[in-house]
VEXDREN-2710 file (C-alpha; in Angstrom, 1 decimal):
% VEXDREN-2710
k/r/px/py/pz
1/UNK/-12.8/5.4/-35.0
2/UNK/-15.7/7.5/-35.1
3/UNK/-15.8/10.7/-33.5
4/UNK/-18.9/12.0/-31.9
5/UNK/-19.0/15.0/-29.4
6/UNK/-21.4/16.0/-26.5
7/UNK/-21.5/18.8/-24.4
8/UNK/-22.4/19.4/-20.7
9/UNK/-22.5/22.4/-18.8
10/UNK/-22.9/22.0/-14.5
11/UNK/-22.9/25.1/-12.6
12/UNK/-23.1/26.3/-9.2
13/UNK/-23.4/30.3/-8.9
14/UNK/-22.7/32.1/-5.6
15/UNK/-26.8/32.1/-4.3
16/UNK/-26.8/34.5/-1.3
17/UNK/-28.3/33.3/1.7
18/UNK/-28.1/29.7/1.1
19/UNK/-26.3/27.6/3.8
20/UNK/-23.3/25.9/2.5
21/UNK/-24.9/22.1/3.3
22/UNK/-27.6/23.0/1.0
23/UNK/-25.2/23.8/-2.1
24/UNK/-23.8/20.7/-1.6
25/UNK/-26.7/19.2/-3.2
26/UNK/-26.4/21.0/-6.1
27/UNK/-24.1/19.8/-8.5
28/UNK/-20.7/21.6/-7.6
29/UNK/-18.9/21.9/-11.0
30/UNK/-18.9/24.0/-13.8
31/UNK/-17.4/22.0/-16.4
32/UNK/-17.7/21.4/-20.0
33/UNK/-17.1/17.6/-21.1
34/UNK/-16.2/16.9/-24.5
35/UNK/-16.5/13.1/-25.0
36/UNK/-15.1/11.2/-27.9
37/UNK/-17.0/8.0/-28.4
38/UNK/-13.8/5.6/-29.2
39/UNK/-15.5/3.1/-31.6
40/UNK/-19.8/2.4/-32.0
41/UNK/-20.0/0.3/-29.4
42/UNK/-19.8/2.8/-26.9
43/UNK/-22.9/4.3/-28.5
44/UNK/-24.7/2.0/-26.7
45/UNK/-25.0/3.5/-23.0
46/UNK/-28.3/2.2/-21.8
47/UNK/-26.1/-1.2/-20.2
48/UNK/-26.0/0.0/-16.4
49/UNK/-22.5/-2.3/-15.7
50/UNK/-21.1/0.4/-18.6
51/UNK/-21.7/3.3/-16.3
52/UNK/-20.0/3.7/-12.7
53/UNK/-23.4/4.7/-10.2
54/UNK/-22.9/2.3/-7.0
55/UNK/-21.1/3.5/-4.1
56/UNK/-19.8/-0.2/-4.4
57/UNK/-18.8/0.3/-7.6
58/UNK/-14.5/0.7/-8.7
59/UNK/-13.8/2.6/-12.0
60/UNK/-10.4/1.4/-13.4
61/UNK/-9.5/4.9/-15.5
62/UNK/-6.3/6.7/-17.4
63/UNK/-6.0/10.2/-17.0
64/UNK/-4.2/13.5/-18.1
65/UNK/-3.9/16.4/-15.8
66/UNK/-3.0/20.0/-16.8
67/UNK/-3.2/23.2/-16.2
68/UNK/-6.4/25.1/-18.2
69/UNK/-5.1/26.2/-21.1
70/UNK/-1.8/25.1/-21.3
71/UNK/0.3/22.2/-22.8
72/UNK/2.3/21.3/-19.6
73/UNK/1.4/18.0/-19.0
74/UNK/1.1/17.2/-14.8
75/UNK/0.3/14.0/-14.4
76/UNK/-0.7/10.8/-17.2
77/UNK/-1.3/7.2/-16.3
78/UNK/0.0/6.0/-19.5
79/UNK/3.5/7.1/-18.5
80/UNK/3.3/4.8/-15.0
81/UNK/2.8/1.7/-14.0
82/UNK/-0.8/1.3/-13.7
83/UNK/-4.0/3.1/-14.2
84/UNK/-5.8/4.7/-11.5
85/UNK/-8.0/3.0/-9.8
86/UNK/-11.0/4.7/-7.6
87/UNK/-14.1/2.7/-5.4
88/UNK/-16.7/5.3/-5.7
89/UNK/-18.0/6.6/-1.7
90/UNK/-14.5/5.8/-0.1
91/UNK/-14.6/9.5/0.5
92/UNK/-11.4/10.4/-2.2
93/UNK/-10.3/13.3/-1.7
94/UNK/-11.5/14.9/-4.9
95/UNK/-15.5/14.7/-4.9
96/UNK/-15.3/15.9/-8.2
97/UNK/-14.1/13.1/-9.9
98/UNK/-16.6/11.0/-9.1
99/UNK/-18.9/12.9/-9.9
100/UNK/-17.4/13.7/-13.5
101/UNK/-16.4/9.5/-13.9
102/UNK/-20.4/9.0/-13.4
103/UNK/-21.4/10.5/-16.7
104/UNK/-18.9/8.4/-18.6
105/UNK/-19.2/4.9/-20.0
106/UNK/-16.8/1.9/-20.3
107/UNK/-14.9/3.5/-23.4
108/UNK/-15.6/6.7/-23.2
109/UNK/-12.5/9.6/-23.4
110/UNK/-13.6/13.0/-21.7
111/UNK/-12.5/16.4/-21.0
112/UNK/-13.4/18.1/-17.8
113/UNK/-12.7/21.4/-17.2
114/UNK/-12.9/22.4/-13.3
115/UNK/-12.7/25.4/-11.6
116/UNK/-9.1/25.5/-9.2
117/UNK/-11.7/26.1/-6.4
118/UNK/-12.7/22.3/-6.6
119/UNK/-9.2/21.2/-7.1
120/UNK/-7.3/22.1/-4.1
121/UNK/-6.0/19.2/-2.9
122/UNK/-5.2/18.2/-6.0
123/UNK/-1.4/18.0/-5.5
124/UNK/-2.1/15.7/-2.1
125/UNK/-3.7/13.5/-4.7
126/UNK/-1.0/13.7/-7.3
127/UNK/1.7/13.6/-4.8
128/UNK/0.6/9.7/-3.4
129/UNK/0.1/8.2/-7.0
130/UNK/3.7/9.6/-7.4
131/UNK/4.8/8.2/-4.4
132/UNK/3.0/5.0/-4.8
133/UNK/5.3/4.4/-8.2
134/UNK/8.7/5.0/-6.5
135/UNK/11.0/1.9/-5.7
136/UNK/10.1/1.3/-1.5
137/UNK/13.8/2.5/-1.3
138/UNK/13.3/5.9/-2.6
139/UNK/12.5/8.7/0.2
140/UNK/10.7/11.9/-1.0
141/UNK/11.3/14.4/1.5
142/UNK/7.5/15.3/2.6
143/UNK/6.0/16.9/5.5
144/UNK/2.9/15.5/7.1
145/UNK/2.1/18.0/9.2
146/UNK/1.1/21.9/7.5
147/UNK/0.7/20.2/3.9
148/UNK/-0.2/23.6/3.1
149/UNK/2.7/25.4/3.9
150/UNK/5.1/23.4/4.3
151/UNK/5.1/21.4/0.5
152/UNK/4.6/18.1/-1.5
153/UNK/8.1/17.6/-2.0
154/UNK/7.4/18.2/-6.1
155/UNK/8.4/21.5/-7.0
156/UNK/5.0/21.6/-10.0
157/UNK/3.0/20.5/-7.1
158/UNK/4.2/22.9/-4.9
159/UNK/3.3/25.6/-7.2
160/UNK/0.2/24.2/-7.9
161/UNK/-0.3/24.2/-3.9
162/UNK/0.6/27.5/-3.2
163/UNK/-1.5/28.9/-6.5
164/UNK/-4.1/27.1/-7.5
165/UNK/-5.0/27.3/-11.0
166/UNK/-7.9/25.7/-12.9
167/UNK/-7.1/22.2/-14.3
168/UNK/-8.1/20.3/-17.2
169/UNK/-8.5/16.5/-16.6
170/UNK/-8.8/13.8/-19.6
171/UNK/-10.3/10.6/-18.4
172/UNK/-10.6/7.2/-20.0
173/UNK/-12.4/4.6/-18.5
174/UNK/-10.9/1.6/-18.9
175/UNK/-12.8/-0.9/-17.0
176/UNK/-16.2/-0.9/-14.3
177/UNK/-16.6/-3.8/-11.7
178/UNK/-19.7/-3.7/-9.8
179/UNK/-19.6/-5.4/-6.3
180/UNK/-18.9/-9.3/-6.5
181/UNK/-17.1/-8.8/-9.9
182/UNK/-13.6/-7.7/-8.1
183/UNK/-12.1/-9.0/-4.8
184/UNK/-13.1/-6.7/-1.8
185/UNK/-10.5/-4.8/0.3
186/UNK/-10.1/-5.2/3.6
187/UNK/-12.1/-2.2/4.8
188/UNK/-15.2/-3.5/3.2
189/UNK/-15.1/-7.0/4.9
190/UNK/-16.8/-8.8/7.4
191/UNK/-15.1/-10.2/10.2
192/UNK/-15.8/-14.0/8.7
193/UNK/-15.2/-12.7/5.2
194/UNK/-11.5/-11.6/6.4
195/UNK/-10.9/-14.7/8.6
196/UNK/-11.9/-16.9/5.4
197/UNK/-9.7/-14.9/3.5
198/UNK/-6.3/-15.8/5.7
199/UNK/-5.8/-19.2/3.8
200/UNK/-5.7/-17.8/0.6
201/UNK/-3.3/-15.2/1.3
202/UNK/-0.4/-17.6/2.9
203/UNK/-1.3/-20.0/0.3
204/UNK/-0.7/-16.7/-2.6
205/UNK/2.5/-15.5/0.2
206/UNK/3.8/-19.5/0.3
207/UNK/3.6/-19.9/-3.8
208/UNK/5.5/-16.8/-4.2
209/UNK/8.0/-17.8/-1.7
210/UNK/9.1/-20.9/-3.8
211/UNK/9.3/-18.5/-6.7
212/UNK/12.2/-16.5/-4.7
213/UNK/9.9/-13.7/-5.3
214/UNK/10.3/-12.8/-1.4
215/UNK/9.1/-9.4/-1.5
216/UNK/6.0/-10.2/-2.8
217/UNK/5.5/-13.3/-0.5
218/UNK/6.1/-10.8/2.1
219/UNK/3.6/-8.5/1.1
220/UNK/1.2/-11.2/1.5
221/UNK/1.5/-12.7/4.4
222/UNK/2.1/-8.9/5.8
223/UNK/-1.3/-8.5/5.1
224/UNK/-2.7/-11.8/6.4
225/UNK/-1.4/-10.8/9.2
226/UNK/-3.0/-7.1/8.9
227/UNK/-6.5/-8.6/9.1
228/UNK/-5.5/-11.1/11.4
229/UNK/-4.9/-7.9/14.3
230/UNK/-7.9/-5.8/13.0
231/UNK/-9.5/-8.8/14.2
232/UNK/-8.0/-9.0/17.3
233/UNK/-9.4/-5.4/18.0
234/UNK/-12.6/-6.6/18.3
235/UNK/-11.3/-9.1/21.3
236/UNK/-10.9/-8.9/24.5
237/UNK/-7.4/-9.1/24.9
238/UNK/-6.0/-12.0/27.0
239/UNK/-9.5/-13.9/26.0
240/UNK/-9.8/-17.2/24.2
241/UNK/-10.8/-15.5/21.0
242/UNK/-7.7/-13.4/20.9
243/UNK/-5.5/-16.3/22.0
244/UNK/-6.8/-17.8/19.2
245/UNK/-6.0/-15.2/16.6
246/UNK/-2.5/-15.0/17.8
247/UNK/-2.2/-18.7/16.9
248/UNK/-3.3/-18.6/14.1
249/UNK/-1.1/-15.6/13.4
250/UNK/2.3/-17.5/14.5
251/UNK/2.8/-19.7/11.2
252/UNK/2.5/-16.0/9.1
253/UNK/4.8/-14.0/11.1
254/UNK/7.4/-16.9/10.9
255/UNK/6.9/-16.7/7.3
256/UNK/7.1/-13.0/6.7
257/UNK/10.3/-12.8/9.0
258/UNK/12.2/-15.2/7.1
259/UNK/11.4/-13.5/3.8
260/UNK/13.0/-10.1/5.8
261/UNK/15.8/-12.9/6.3
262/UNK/16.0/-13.5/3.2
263/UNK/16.2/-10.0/2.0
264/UNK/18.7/-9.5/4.6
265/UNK/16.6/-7.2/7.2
266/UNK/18.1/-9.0/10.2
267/UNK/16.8/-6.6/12.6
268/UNK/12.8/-6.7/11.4
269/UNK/13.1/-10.4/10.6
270/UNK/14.2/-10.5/15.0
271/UNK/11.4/-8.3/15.8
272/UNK/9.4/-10.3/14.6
273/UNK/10.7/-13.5/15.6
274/UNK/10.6/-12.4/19.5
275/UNK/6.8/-11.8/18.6
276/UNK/6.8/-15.2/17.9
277/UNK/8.1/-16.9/21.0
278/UNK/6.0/-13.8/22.8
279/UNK/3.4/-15.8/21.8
280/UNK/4.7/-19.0/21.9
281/UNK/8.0/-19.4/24.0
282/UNK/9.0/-22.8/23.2
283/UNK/8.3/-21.9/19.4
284/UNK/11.6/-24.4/18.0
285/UNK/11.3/-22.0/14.5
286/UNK/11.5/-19.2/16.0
287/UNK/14.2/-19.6/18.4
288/UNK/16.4/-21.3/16.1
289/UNK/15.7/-18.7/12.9
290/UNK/16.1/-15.5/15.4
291/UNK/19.5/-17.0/16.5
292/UNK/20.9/-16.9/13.2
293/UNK/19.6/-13.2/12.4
294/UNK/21.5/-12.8/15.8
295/UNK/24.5/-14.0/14.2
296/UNK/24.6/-12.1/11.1
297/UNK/24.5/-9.0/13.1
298/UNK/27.4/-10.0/15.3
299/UNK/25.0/-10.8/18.6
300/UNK/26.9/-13.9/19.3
301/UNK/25.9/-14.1/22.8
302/UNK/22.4/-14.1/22.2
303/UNK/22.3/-16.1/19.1
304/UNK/24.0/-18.9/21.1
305/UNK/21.5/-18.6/24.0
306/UNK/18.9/-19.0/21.2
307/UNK/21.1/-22.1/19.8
308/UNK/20.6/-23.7/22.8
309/UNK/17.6/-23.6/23.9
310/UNK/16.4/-24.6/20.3
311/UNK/18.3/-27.8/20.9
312/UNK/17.2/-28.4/24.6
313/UNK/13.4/-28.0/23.2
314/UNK/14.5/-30.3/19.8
315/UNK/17.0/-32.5/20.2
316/UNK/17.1/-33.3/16.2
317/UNK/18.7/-29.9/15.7
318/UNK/21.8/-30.9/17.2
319/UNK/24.3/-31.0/14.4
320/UNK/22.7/-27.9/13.2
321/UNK/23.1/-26.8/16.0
322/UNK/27.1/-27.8/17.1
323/UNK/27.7/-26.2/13.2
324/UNK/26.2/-23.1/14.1
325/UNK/27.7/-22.9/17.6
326/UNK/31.8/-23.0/15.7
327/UNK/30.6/-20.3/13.3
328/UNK/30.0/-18.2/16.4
329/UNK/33.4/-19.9/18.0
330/UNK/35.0/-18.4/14.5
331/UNK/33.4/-15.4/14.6
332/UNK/34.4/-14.4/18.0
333/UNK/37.7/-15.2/18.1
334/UNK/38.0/-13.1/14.6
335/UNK/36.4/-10.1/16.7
336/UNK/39.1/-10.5/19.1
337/UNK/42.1/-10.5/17.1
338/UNK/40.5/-7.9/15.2
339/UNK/40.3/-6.2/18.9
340/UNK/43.8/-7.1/20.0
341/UNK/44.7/-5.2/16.7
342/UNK/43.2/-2.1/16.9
343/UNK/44.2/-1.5/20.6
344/UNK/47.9/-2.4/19.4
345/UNK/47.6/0.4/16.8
346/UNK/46.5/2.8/19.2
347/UNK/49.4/2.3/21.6
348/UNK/51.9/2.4/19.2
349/UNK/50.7/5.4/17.4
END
């Protein structure tokens, strides 16, 4: 590896008299940037894909964060899951990022130093990327309200929040997709782009499914069924266009609360259900699927007024039905006895 070094020096000084707007079109920063050019071909910077300049552009980028002139390390990439990734104009908290990641190249490794004034919000930044690499089961104690007073819920961060300090930042870009070369996010859809998209998703939802992989199915159809209701918004509600979107909506919800079922949420996986049948009462699925969540919780009475009027509407669920219905026979009279027990205990105590 051959190692080359550049230097750039941005500054904004205090200019009396200039309104605030204006200095925002100066660049902000002071920073020096040491680049080291990983191998020759990086030399090469006149390729515009290499650079990250469109507002529709994502930069897919490791980095190091710590405090000027010290070795604690805050945050690095390399230790988590996955490198950051950032779509330049999505407003990102940190301004100066991009504009630092817009002087570097595909390749490139590069040292920013930044004054703690431009860096405030760092720990709300590092605090979600932390977040974002716990297990869904993990809580973090955080408050949303007061951020600035009331913590991050990371005792370094909280420092960091409550005295800023100027930070040094080590960036490696990793990867730059320009629009059409990665698959767009919701946000930046059209309304036909994120109907066309629906199929794909239950199809991606319905493979992982069959893999077991339920969580991940779920995430899927969770968010075919996101875009499904920002489309809705744009509805009038009760209207034939709305109607529509909700049946269209009805296979994906069935699919996304069996996968609760399967993962043993009982009460979400009946939530949605009865959305279901909301939208379609005499939905045979639905009925029959929220009966058994109904059973697992102990609701025998309502899981066998879902029983039967799953086998009123399909008469081919019958035997499934009759097995179902004893289970709830069994698991009644156990409650009972378990009853008659407990009150015994108390009057003989």
């Amino acid at each position: 590896m051959r190692e080359r070094l550049y230097f750039w020096t941005y500054q904004l000084e205090e200019i009396q008299g200039i309104p605030g707007s204006w200095c925002s079109l100066i660049l902000k920063i002071r920073i020096q940037v040491v680049i080291w050019l990983k191998d020759d071909s990086v030399e090469n910077d006149g390729k515009s894909s290499d650079r990250p300049a469109s507002v529709t552009t994502k930069v897919i980028f490791h980095f190091e964060t710590r405090v000027k002139d010290s070795e604690d390390v805050i945050d690095n990439t390399k230790n988590m899951k996955n490198p950051m990734e950032l779509l330049l104009g999505r407003q990102f908290k940190l301004e100066v990022w991009e504009s630092m990641l817009k002087t570097m190249a595909v390749g490139e490794v590069a040292k920013f130093e930044v004054p703690k004034v431009y860096v405030i919000s760092y720990p709300i930044v590092s605090r979600a990327l932390r977040d974002s690499q716990r297990p869904k089961d993990h809580k973090v104690e955080h408050h949303c309200c007061g951020m600035m007073n009331q913590g991050c819920g990371y005792q370094d961060l909280d420092k960091l929040l409550e005295t800023p300090k100027d930070l040094e930042f080590i960036f490696e870009i990793v990867e730059v997709m320009n629009a059409g070369e990665y698959e767009k996010e919701a946000w930046q859809m059209t309304g036909e782009e994120k109907l066309a998209s629906v199929p794909s998703l239950k199809e991606e939802g319905n493979v992982l499914f069959q893999k077991q992989d339920y969580k991940g199915a779920a995430a899927k159809y969770h968010e075919a069924i996101a875009r499904i209701e920002q489309l809705a918004l744009r509805e009038k509600p009760g209207g034939p266009e709305s109607m529509e979107l909700d049946v269209l909506k009805v296979p994906l919800l069935l699919n996304y609360a069996l996968c609760l079922m399967k993962m043993e949420d009982y009460y979400g996986a009946m939530e949605h259900f009865s959305t279901v049948l909301k939208i379609d009462p005499s939905n045979v699925k639905g009925l029959f699927r929220r009966a058994k969540c109904h059973a697992f919780v102990g609701n025998t009475n309502e899981a066998s007024i879902d029983f039967t009027r799953a086998v009123e509407l399909d008469s081919s669920l019958k035997t499934s039905v009759t097995e179902e219905m004893k289970k709830l026979s069994l698991q009644d009279k156990a409650h009972d006895e378990n009853t008659k027990k407990l009150f015994q205990k108390m009057f003989n105590a």
